[in-house]
N, C-alpha and C positions, 0 to 999 in steps of 0.2 A: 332782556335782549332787544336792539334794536333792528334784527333780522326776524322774519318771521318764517325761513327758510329752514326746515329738516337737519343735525348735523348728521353727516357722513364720514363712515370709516372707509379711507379709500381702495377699492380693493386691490390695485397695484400692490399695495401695501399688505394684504393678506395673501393675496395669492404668492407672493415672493416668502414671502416668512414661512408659508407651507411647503413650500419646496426645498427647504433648507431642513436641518437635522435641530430634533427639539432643544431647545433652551433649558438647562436647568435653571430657573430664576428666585433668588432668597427672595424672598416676600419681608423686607424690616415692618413688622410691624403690624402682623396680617391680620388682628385680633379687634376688626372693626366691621362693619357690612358692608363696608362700599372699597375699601380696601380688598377684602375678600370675594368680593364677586368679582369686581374687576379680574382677581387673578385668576379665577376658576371660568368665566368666559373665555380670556385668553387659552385656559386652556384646553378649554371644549374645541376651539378654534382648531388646537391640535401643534401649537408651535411651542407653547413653554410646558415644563414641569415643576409648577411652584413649590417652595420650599418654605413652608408655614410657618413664621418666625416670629414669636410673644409666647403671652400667656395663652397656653391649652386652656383655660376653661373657658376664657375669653373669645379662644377661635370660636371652640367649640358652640359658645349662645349665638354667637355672630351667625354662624352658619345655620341655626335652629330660624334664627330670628328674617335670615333668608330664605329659609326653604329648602337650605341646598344639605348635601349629604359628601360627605368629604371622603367618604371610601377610603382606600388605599392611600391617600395624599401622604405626604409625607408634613409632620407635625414639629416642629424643635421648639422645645418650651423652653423660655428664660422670663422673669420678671423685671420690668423698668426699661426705660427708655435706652440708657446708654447701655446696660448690656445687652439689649435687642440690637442693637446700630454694631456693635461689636462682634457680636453670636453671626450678622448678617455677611456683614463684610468678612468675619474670618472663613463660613462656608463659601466664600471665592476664593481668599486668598490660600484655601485649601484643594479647588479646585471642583467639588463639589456642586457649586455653581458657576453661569457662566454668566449672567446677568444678575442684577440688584434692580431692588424697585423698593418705591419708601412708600409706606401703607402709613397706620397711624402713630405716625410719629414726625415728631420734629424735623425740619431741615435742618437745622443747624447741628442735631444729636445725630444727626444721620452722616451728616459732611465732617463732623468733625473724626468719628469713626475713621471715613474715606483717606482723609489726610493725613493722619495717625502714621508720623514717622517711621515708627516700630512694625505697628501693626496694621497698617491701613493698607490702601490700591494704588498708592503712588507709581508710576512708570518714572517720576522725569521729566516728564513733558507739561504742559502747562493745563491745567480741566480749565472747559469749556461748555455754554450750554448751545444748542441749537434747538429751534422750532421748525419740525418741517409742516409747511400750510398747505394745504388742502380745504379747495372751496365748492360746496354741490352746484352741477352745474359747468365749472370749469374743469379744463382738463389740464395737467401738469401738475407740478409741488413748485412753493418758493422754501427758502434753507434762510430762515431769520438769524446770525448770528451776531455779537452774542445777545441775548435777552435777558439774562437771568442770573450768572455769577461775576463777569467782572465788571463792574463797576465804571472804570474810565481809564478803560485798557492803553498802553501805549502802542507806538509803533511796532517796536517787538512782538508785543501780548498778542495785538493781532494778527500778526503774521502767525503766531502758535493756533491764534483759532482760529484762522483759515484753515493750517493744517490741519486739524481735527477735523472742521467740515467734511474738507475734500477729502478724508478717510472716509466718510458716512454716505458720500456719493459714489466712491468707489463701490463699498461694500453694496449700495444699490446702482450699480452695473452703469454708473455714468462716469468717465474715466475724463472727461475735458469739460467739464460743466465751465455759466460763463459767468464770472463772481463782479459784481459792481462791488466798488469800493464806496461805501457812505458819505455824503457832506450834504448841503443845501445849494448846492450849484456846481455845475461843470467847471467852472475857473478855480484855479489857483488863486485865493485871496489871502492876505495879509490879515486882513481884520475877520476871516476865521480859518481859525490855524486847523479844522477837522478835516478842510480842503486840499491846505499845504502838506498835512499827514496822511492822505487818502492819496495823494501823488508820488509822496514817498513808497508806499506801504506800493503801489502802483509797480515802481522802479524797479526796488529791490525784490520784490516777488517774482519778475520778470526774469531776475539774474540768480535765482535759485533754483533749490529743487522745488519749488512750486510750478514753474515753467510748463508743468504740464496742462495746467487748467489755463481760462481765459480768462484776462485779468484787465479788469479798466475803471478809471477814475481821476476825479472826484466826480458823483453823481450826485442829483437829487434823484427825490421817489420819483416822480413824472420821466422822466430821460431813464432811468432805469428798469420799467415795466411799460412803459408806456409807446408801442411804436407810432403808435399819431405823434407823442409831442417829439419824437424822436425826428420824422419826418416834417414837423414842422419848426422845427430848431436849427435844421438838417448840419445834426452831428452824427460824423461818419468813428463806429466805432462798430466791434464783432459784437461787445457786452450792450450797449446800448438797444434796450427794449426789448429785451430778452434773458434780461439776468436769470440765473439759475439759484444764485448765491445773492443776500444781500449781508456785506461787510458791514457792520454797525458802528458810528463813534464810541458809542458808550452806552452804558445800559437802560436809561432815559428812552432814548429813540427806539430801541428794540423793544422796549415795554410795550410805548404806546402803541407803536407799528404792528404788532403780532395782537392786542385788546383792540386794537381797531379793527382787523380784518375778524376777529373771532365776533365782535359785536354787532358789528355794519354787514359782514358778507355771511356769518356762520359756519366761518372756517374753522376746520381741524386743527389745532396745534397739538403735533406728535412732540412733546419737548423731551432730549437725551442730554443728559453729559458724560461729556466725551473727555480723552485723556489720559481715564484710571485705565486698572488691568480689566474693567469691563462696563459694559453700558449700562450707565444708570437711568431708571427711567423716575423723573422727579412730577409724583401728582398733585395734585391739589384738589378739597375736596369740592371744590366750584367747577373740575372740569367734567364736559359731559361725559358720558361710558363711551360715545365713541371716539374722545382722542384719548381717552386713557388706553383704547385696544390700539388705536394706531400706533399707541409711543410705545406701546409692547408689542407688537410686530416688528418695530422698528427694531427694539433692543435687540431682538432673537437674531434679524438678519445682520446688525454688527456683529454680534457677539459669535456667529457663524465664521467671521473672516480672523477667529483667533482674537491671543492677546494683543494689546496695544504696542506696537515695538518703543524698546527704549531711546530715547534722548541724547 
């Protein structure tokens, strides 16, 4: 790390998740220790009721190997990867759960489950990931989208995950957040079209049902958080240095944008995708315990506002 700063679970973020009704959340894959504590924190916290999804013998060492005592939990044994990712998703798609979280297993056996024509979480709508940041020290969240699943989304794509955002702000009680649109400069240029697309995506958001939110673009990072360079550029805009939302080109910049603030400032990244019929929360085992409890706080209080309406 090149922060030497404490990470923090923000409590905005706990406190809201407790006041909400507990989460039942599959656990794909609970059958590791750091999978499993994660989930069993979370639920000490008192917001989810994980749903233990592998191999029982497996939880069961994992939990010895913890310390921890599993009481009452609720256990669903399956062996292998893809029937775990399948057993995970079908306890939502049954209703049983209301949240998904990937323990030790695969992204790819996990998401393939998820998109699973037949039997997957599909709504219709487009999945998206977001990171919400949180920095100790500072007060507010920024909303990284996307980081993590599409690739080099078009105009359309992001207009879907925009939508998905501003569902996730909603469900945290911010109903006009103020969304910069991505590029590497305020102009419209020719010689980078992420500009000329960030002015579109700009337009047509304006003339939908996006409308509700605050919408403005093309930005660089500086003009989009920054009210000095804002004031000394003096671009008159509502989004300008004070974004709520940052619109990403493509998944490149959201990468490094969200590992820079996590390494340079020791921000939180709470990361969800959004989309399916429920919040998934995606870990890794490089992140600290406290954004894995943030991004399961986070899941509980979407997954509070129901399912995803259809497309």
């Amino acid at each position: 790390m090149l922060s030497d700063l404490p990470f923090e679970c923000p409590p905005h973020l706990l406190e809201k998740a407790r006041q909400g009704p507990v989460a039942p959340m599959a656990i794909a894959g609970a059958d590791s220790p750091v999978a499993l504590r994660s989930a069993l924190v979370a639920h000490r916290e008192g917001f989810i009721e994980p749903l233990l999804v592998g191999d029982e013998r497996k939880i069961k060492d994992a939990a010895e190997a913890i310390g921890e005592d599993l009481g009452d939990l609720t256990l669903v044994p399956v062996s292998g990867e893809q029937a775990t990712a399948f057993k995970a998703v079908a306890l939502v798609r049954s209703g049983q759960a209301t949240a998904l979280m990937k323990g030790q297993i695969h992204t790819d056996q996990l998401m393939r489950a998820v998109i699973d024509k037949n039997d997957g979480l599909r709504t219709g709508r487009r999945l998206s990931h977001v990171f919400h940041m949180s920095a100790p020290g500072r007060s507010g969240a920024l909303s990284i989208t996307d980081a993590a699943v599409n690739v080099a989304p078009s105009v359309d794509v992001r207009l879907d995950i925009l939508r998905n955002c501003l569902a996730l702000h909603r469900a945290l009680g911010q109903h006009s957040p103020k969304v910069a649109v991505m590029s590497a400069t305020e102009t419209p240029l020719a010689a980078m079209p992420s500009s000329l697309e960030a002015a579109e995506i700009v337009k047509r958001a304006r003339d939908s049902d996006l409308a509700d939110a605050v919408i403005d673009g093309p930005f660089a990072l500086d003009l989009a958080i920054s009210p000095e360079a804002v004031r000394i550029k003096g671009v008159d805009s509502q989004v300008a240095g004070q974004a709520d939302i940052l619109l990403m080109p493509n998944i490149e910049a959201g990468n490094v944008l969200f590992k820079a603030m996590v390494y340079y400032m020791s921000a939180t990244a709470a990361g969800l995708v959004l989309g399916a019929k429920a919040p998934i929360v995606l870990t890794s085992r490089a992140d600290p315990p406290e954004s894995r409890l943030a991004a399961t706080a986070l899941a509980s209080i979407v997954a509070a506002q129901g399912p995803e309406p259809q497309a």
